[in-house]
C-alpha positions, 0 to 999 in steps of 0.5 A: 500500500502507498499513498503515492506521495514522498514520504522520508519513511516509505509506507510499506517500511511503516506497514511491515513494522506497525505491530512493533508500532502498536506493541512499543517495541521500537526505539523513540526514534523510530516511533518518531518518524511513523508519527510524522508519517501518520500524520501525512499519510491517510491511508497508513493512519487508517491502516494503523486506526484498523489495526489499533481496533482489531489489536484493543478487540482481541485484547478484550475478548481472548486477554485472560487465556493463559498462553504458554510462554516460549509461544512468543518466542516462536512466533515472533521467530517464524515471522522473522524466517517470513520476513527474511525471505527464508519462508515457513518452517516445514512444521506449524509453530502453532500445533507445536505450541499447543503439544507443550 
């Protein structure tokens, strides 16, 4: 998605990391520059509005689940594979998951 207006930080850069956005899980600097582009950009605010709702909606309804504690971890560690290029393991990280 892009706006098709200049931007310093590109769209698709502020999109591909706009949970670590949401969940505070960049530095200020970085939270920075996606402010200032949520402020220039309407489709990225909405694409951010969306996301914020869906995050506060699963939050109220799934947030007292117990959820094992290393499911972060492989989570967040098939989704760097993803994003690496590298693709998804053979096996599901969530059948896994559950097994423990």
């Amino acid at each position: 998605m892009s706006c098709g207006e200049p931007h310093e930080t590109d769209c698709g850069e502020v999109l591909d990391h706009l949970y670590e956005f949401l969940d505070s899980e960049m530095p200020d600097v970085d939270r920075e520059k996606f402010q200032q582009h949520f402020e220039e950009c309407s489709p990225c605010l909405e694409k951010y509005g969306l996301e914020q709702a869906v995050k506060k909606l699963v939050k109220r309804c799934c947030g007292h689940d117990d959820v094992p504690t290393d499911l972060r971890a492989k989570v967040m560690g098939r989704i760097e594979l993803i994003r690496s290029g590298q693709g998804a393991p053979e096996h599901d990280v969530t059948a896994a998951a559950k097994e423990s």
